[in-house]
N, C-alpha and C positions, 0 to 999 in steps of 0.2 A: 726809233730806228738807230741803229748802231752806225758809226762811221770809220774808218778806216785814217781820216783827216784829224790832226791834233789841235787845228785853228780852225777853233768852230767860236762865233761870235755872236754873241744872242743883242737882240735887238726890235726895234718893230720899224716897219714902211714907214719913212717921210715922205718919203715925194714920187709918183710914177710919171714918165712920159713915154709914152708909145706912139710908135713908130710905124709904118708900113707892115715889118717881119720883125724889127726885135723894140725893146724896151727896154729903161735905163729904168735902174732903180734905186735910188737912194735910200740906206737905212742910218740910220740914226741909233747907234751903239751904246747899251747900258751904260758902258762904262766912260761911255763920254765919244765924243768923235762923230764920224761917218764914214762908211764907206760905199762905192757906187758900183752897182754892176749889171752890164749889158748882155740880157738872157734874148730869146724868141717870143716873140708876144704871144705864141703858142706857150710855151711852157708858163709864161707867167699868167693865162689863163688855167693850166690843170694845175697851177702851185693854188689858186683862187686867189692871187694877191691883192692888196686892196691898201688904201692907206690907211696907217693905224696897226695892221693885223702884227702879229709878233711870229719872227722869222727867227734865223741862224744864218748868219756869212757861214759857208765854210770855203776855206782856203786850203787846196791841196796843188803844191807846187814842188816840183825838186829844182826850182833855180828861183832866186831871189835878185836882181840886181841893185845895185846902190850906187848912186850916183853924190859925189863931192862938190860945192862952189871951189 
């Protein structure tokens, strides 16, 4: 599948918790890291997710904020 998003992050499921209607998902990044993200427990049923399976973050944003100590 093609995407249109230039921060696509490949990785697989670390950890899932589900919820009533959505679910947190933790992935755990090739390249080192994680990142976490809060779908529909519907959609993370038709993705099939599971822990372990090998996924893609993708990130499509036009505002980024950054915050300074």
């Amino acid at each position: 599948m093609k995407l249109s998003a230039r921060n696509q992050l490949p990785g697989k499921v670390k950890k899932i918790e589900t919820g009533m209607i959505v679910a947190e998902i933790v992935i755990e990044l090739d390249g080192g890291g994680e990142i976490t993200s809060i779908i529909t427990k519907k959609a993370m049923e038709n993705l099939g997710l599971t822990v372990g399976k090998k996924v893609h973050a993708v990130i499509k944003s036009t505002e980024v904020m950054v915050a300074a100590d």
